[in-house]
LOVEX-804244 format. One record per residue (C-alpha): residue number from 1; x, y, z. Coordinates in Angstrom, 2 decimals. Each point is the difference from the previous one (the first is absolute). Example, Ala and Ser with C-alpha at 12.3 -4.5 7.8 and 13.67 -1.06 7.14 Angstrom:
2
{site 1,{12.30,-4.50,7.80}}
{site 2,{1.37,3.44,-0.66}}
END
This chain:
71
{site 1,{-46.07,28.44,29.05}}
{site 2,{3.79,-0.17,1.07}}
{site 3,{2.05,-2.85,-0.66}}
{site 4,{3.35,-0.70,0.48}}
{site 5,{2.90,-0.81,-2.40}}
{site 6,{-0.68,-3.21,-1.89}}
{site 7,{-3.64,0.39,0.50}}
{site 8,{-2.69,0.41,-2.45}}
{site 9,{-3.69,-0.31,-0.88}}
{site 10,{-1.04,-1.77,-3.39}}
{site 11,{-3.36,-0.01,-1.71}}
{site 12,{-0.97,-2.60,-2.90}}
{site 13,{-3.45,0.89,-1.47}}
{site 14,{-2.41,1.91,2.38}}
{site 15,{0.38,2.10,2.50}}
{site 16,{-0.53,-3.14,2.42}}
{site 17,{2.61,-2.15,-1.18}}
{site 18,{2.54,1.96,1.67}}
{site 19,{2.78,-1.75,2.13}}
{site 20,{3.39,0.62,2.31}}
{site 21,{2.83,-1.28,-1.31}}
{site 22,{3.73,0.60,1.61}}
{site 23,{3.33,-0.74,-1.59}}
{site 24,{3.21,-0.88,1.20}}
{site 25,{2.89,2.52,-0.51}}
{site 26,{3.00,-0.95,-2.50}}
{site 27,{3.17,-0.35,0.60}}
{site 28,{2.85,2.42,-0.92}}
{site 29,{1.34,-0.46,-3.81}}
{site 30,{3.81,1.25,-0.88}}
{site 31,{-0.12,2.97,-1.75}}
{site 32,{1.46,-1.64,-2.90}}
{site 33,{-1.82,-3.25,-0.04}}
{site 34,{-3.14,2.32,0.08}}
{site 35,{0.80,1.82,-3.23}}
{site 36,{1.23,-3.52,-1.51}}
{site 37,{-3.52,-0.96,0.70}}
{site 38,{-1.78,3.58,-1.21}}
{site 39,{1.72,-0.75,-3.14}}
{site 40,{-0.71,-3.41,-0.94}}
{site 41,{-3.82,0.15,1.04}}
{site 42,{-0.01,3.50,-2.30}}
{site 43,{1.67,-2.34,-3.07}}
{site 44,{-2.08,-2.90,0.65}}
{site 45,{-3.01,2.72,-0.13}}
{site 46,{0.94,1.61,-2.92}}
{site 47,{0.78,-3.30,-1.75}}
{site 48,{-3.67,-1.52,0.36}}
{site 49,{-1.92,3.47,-0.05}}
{site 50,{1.99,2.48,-2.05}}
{site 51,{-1.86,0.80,-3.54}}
{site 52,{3.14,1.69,-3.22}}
{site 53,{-0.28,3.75,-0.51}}
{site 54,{-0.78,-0.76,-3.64}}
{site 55,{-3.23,-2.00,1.36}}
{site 56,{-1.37,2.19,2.33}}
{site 57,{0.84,3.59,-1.89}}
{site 58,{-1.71,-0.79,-3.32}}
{site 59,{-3.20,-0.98,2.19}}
{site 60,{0.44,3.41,2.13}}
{site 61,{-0.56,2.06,-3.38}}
{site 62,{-3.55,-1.31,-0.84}}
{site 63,{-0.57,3.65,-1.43}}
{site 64,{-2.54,0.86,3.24}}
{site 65,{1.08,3.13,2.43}}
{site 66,{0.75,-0.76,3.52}}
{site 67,{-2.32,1.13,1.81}}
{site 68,{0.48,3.42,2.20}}
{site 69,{1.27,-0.74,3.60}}
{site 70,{-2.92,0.16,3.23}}
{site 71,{1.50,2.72,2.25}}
END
């Protein structure tokens, strides 16, 4: 299947509940309003999501090897 730029195909549960869907290109951004925005959403992220270094490395050492990497 080709489709063209803003195009796509979307599936929600079986393979028969797949649909077209098309979406309108953006606008231009400034270059600096852009990385204004990069950084507040990546604050705003960390702020609600982010989990201390002290929380998360005491819960990494639970004494169990990792296990060996699939190659």
């Amino acid at each position: 299947m080709s489709l063209r730029v803003g195009q796509a195909v979307a599936r929600v549960g079986t393979r028969s509940d797949d649909f077209n869907l098309e979406t309108e290109v953006l606008p231009r951004v400034d270059a600096e309003v852009a990385a204004r925005n990069i950084e507040r959403v990546r604050r705003s992220s960390g702020e609600r999501w982010s989990v201390a270094e002290q929380v998360v490395e005491p819960a990494a050492d639970d004494g169990v090897a990792a296990p060996e990497p699939l190659l």
